[in-house]
N, C-alpha and C positions, 0 to 999 in steps of 0.2 A: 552643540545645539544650545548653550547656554545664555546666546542674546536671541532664541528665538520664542516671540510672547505669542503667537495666533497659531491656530494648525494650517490656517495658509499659508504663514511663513514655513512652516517644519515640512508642510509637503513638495514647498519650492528645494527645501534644503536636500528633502531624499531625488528631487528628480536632479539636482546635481551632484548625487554622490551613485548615480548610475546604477549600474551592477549589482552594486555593494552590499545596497537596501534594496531586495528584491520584493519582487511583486509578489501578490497569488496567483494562483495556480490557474484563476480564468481571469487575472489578469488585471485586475483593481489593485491599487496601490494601497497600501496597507498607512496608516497612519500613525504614528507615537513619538511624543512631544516627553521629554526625559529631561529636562534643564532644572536644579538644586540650586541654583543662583537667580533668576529672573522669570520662570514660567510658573511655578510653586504647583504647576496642576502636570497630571497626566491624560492626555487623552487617548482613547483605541478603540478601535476600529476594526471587530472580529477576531480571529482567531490569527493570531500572529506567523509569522514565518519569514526569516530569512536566512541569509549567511552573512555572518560577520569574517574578514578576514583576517588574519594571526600571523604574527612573524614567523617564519621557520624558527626564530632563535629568539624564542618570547619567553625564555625563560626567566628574566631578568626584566621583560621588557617596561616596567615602571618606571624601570631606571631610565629608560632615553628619555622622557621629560625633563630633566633636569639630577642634579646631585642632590637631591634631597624629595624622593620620592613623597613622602609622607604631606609635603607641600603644595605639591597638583595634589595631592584625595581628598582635598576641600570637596569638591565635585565630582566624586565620582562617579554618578550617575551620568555627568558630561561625559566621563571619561567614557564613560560605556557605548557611551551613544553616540559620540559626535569623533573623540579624537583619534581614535583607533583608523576609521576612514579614511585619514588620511597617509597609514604609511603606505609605502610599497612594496613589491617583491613577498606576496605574503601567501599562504597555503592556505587551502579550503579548508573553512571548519564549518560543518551544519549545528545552526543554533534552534535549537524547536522552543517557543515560546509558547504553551500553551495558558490558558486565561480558566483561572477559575472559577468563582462565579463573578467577573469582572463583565459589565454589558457595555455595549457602545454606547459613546458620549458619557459615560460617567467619569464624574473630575472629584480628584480628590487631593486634600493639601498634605503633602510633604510633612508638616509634622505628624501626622496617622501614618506614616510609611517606615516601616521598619527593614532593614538588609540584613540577609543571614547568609550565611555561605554552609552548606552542607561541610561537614568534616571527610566522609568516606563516598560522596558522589561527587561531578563535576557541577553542582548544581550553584547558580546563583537567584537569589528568592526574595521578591520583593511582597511582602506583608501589608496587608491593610488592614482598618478598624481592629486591633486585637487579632489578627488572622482570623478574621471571618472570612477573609476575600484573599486572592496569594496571584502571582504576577511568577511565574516561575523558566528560568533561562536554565537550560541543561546543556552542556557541547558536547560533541563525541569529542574530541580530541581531550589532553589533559591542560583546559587554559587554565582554567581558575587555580588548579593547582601547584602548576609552575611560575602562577603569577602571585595573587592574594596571599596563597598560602606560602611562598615563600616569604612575606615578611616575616618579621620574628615575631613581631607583637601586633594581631592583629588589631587591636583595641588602640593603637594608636595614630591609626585611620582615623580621617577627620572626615567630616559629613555635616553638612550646610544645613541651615535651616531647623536645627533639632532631630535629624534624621538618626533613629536609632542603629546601631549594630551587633550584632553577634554571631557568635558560630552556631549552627545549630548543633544540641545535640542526640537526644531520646526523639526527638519529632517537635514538630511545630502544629500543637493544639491539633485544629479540625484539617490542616492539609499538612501532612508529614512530608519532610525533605527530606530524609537522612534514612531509617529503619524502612518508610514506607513512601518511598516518590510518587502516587499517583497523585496525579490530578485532576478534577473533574471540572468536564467544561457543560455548559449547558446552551443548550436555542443555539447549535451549530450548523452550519450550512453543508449541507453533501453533496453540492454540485462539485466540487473539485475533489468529492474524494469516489465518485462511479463514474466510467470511462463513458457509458451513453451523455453524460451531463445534465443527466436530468434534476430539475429542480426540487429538492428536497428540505427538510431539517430537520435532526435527533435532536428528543427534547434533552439526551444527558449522552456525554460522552468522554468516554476514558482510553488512553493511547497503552497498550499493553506492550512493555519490551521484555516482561517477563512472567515468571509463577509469583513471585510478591507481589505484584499489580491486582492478579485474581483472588490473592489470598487477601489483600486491602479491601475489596471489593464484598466480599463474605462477610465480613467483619465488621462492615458497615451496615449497623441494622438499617436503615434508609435506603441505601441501594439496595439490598438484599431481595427486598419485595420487592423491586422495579422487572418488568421481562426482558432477555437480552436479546442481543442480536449481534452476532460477531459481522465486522468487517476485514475483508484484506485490501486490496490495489482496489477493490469496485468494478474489476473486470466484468466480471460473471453475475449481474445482480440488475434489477430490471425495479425500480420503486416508483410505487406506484400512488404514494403520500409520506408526507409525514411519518417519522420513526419514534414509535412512543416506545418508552422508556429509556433502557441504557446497550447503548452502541458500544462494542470493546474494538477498538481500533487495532489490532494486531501490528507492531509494530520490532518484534523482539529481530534482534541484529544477530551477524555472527555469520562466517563462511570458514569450513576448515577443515584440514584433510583428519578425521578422526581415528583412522585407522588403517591399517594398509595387511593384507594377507596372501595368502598364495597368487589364488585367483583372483584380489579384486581390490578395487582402493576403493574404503568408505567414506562415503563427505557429508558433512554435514551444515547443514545451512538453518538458521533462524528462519519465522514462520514469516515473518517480515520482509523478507529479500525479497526482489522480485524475483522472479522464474530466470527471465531472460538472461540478467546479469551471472546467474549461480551456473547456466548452461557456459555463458563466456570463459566464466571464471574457473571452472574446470579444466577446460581446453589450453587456457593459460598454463593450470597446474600439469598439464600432461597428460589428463586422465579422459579420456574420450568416452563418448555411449550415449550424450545426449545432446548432441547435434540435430538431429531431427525432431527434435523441440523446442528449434530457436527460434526465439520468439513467437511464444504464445504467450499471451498478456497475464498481467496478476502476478499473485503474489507464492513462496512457497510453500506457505501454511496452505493456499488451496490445491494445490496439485495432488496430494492426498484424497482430499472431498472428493476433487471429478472424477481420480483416475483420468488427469489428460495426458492427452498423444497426440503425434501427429506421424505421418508418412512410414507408417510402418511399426512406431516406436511408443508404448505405451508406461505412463509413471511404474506400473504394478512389474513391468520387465525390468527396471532398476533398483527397485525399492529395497529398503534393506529394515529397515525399522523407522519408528516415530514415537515423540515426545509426546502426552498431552496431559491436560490437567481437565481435574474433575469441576466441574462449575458450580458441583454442590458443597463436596468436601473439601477441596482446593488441594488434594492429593494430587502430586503428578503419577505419571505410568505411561510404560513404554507396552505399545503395539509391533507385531509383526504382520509381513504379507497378508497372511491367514484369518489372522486377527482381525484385520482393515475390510476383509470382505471383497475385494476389489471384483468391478463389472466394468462394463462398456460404460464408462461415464458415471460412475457407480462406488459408494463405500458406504463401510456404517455411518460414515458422519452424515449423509445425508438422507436418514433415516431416523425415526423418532423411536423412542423405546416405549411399548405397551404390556410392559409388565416387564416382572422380575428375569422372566428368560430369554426374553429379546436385548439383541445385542446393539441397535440402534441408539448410536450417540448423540444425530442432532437434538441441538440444545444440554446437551449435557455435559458437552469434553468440548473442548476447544483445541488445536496444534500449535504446541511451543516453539519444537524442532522435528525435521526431516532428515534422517540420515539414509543417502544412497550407495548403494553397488555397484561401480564400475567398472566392467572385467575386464581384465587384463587382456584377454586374446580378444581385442577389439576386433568385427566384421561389420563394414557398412550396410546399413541397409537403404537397398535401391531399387525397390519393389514398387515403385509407383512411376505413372508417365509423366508429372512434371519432373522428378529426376532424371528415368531415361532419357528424355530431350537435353537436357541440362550435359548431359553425357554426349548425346550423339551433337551437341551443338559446340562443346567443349574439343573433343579428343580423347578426353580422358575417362577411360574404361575401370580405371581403379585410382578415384578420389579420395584423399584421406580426410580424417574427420573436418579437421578446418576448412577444407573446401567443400564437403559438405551443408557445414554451418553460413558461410558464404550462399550455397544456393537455396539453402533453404531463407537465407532472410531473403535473399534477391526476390524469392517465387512468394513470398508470402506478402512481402511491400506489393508486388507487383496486383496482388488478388485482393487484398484486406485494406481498409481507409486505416492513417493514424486517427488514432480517438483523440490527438490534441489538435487536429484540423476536422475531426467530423467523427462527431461522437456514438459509439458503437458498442456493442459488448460481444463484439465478436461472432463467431458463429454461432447464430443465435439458436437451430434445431441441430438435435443429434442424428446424425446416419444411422436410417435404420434397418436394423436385421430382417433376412427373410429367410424360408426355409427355399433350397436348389426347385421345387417344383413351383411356390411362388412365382421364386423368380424369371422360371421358363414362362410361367404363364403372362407376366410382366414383358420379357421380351418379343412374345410372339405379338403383343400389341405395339410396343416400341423396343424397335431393335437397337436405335441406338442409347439407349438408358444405362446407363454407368453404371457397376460393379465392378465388386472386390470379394471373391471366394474367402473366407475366413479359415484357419485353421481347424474349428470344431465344426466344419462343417453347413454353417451357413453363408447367409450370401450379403455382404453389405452393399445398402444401396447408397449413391451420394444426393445426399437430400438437397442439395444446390443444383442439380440437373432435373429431381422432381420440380422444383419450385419454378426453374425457367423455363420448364414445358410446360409449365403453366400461366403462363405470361406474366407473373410477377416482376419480374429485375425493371430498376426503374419506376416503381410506380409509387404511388403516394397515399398516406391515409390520413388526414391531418399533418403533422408534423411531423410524421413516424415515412420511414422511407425502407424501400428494399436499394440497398447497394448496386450502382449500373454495370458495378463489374464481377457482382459475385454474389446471386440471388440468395445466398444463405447469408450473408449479413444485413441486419436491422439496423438504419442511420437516424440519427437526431438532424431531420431538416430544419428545426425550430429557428427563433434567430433569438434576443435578448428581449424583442420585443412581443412578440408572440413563441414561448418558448415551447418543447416537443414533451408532454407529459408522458408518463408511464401508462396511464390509460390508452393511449394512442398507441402507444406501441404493443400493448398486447391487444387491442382490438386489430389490428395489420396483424397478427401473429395467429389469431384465431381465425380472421378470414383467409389466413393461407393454409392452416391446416386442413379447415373447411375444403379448398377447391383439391389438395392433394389427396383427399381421402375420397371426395367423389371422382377421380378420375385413376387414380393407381387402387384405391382400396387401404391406404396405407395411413397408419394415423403418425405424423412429426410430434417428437415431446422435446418440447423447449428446454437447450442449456440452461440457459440463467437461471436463478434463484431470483421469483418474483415474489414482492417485499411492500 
């Protein structure tokens, strides 16, 4: 990109590098103009994201510009930006580009721009005014350090226009890249990051991959005093404005069989994974049990919070322990079963603590890692009639986990919208309990009303059958929608120009509690985390 001088040129140049230069996530082309020889300015446009692609054999790969590598790094910010696009045959690498206090439309010259390459991260960091301001590119794979670092001498890297270089090492001033990589973004958009799509912005936000991110966070008297508010996927979260203070982006990576004992193989997964993938990924490994939790939306760090389940199979029947850290003292500490509290949709996390002897963590602990239980003498469970169908429609009387996992996405595609064609946070009321004479009295009014006997003794009802005996499915409140084919989900009718607020949707939420309570008696208490 280094004969491109306008951002109409540079955005002609990303729509013919396809792919390559990805969009965001609802869909806007993202902007950044990077040329050290002819544009001398940087332009951007939000919060960054795409993937750059990498040689499988990029060890070396400075070297295919020519024999004298050192001679293309006049420009290497070209390099970064522009020449890479063009090879082939190359493997996915996710580059998170997060902006820290950089705003759109601010242009700044090249000589104020300084390059560091972290020593012990994949980190590559672009510096402005003194690092008041930081431009920071991190890869999960190892590029930077099978590329930069292997020359011998970094400082032999040439850089156009007065551009400074160095390694970093103790940190870089007010944004650390080496001891301490967070980065804080501010006036971020959260419509791409909650599954209803609702239009939101955090006035401050920090991407957590780990316990050194929260301990950064502490230790910043400025943040310190800000309120927080964790996110995961956005699955389970209903916002209703604006997020004042500081948003932690839960983003910590990692899937891996941690253990393995008589009975059971323990796995463990970062709070960041999503659910769905860590269910796959399992299965992969051999280890079956949570199949009938494929695909529920979000991320791993909240499976914990809700205690979710599906069709039989509840997080608290796998669970083996969890990671978390203190939000005050930035101590981590592991929980067990017992510890977690775990209910119908239910844990200490989502419960506040009102004194010294309450055990209520929201807002206090956040989840780093999840480590689950898988046992060994796997038993499907087929305890519900969209599986007996699935059975009696099949042949097969004894399905193993992967074809369970199969019908369980089949049935749940088939009932639930994707939230990237129509934006949703799922099931939005929890089934609720009753006691056996309740529910006789409940029948003897409507006999066909859906139950499920519970183990201790009560009687679950499905709140999706209360809600379409009540004429809801299909209808409209504003923006806000009951799903045509499964009255227990809430949709984003909104469109870009008139969009679906979070008020709308919990006024539909409250006028349908309203008619189920004057006609069953029964009051629905909303999944989501309304924000």
């Amino acid at each position: 990109m280094a004969d491109l001088k306008s951002v109409a040129e540079v955005v002609e140049g990303q729509r013919q590098l396809g792919h390559v230069l990805a969009q965001q996530r609802h869909g806007g082309l993202q902007v950044i103009a990077l040329g050290a020889r002819d544009a001398h300015r940087i332009a951007l446009d939000g919060g960054l994201h795409f993937h750059l692609g990498i040689l499988d054999d990029a060890g070396d790969f400075l070297g295919i510009f020519g024999g004298n590598a050192f001679a293309h790094l006049d420009h290497l910010l070209d390099l970064v930006a522009a020449h890479l696009f063009d090879l082939a045959n190359v493997q996915k690498a996710h580059i998170h580009i997060a902006l820290g206090q950089l705003v759109a439309q601010d242009v700044f010259d090249l000589d104020e721009l300084e390059v560091g390459i972290a020593k012990h991260r994949d980190l590559f960091v672009l510096e402005f005014n003194g690092s008041r301001s930081a431009l920071e590119v991190e890869t999960c794979t190892d590029f930077l350090g099978r590329s930069v670092h292997g020359i011998a001498d970094f400082d032999h890297i040439g850089f156009a226009d007065g551009v400074k270089r160095r390694h970093v090492g103790s940190g870089c001033k007010d944004w650390e890249c080496d001891n301490c990589p967070m980065i804080l973004e501010q006036n971020v958009p959260l419509q791409p990051y909650n599954t209803f799509g609702i239009a939101a912005r955090a006035q401050a936000l920090v991407r957590v991959r780990g316990e050194s991110d929260i301990q950064a966070i502490l230790k910043d008297p400025q943040l310190l005093k800000l309120p927080r508010q964790v996110l995961g996927g956005g699955s389970n979260i209903v916002l209703t404005g604006d997020v004042k203070g500081l948003v932690l982006k839960m983003e910590v990576p990692g899937m891996r069989l941690a253990l393995e004992t008589e009975k059971a193989w323990i796995v463990e997964a970062g709070a960041g994974e999503r659910w769905h993938d860590l269910v796959g990924w399992t299965l992969d490994q051999g280890c079956p049990g949570l199949e009938n939790m494929a695909l529920i939306p979000g991320t791993v760090g909240a499976a914990p919070v809700q205690n979710i389940g599906a069709y039989g199979v509840e997080l608290q029947d796998r669970f083996h322990e969890l990671d978390a850290i203190d939000l005050f003292t930035g101590e981590v500490f592991t929980l067990n079963a017992a510890q977690c509290g775990f209910g119908y949709r239910d844990s200490v996390f989502k419960h506040a603590s009102h004194g010294p002897e309450d055990l209520g963590l929201a807002g206090r602990a956040v989840i780093l890692r999840v480590r689950l239980a898988l046992p060994k003498k796997w038993k499907p469970e087929l305890g519900y009639l969209d599986l007996e169908r699935k059975m009696a429609e099949t042949g097969i009387a004894s399905p193993d986990a992967r074809t369970i996992f199969g019908w369980i996405c089949q049935i749940r595609s088939a009932k639930l919208p994707d939230p990237v064609v129509i934006g949703n946070a799922g099931s939005f009321f929890k089934n609720p309990t009753v006691t056996p004479e309740q529910c006789a009295d409940i029948i003897a009014r409507e006999p066909k009303v859906v139950h499920y006997p519970m183990p201790d003794g009560t009687v679950k009802l499905a709140a999706g059958w209360l809600i379409d005996a009540c004429g809801w499915k299909g209808k409209t409140v504003g923006h806000a929608g009951v799903y045509d084919k499964q009255a227990l989900v809430l949709v984003n009718r909104g469109t870009p120009e008139h969009p679906c607020t979070g008020g709308e949707v919990m006024m539909l939420a409250r006028a349908i509690q309203t008619s189920v309570y004057e006609r069953f008696g029964i009051r629905l208490e909303p999944e989501p985390v309304v924000i």
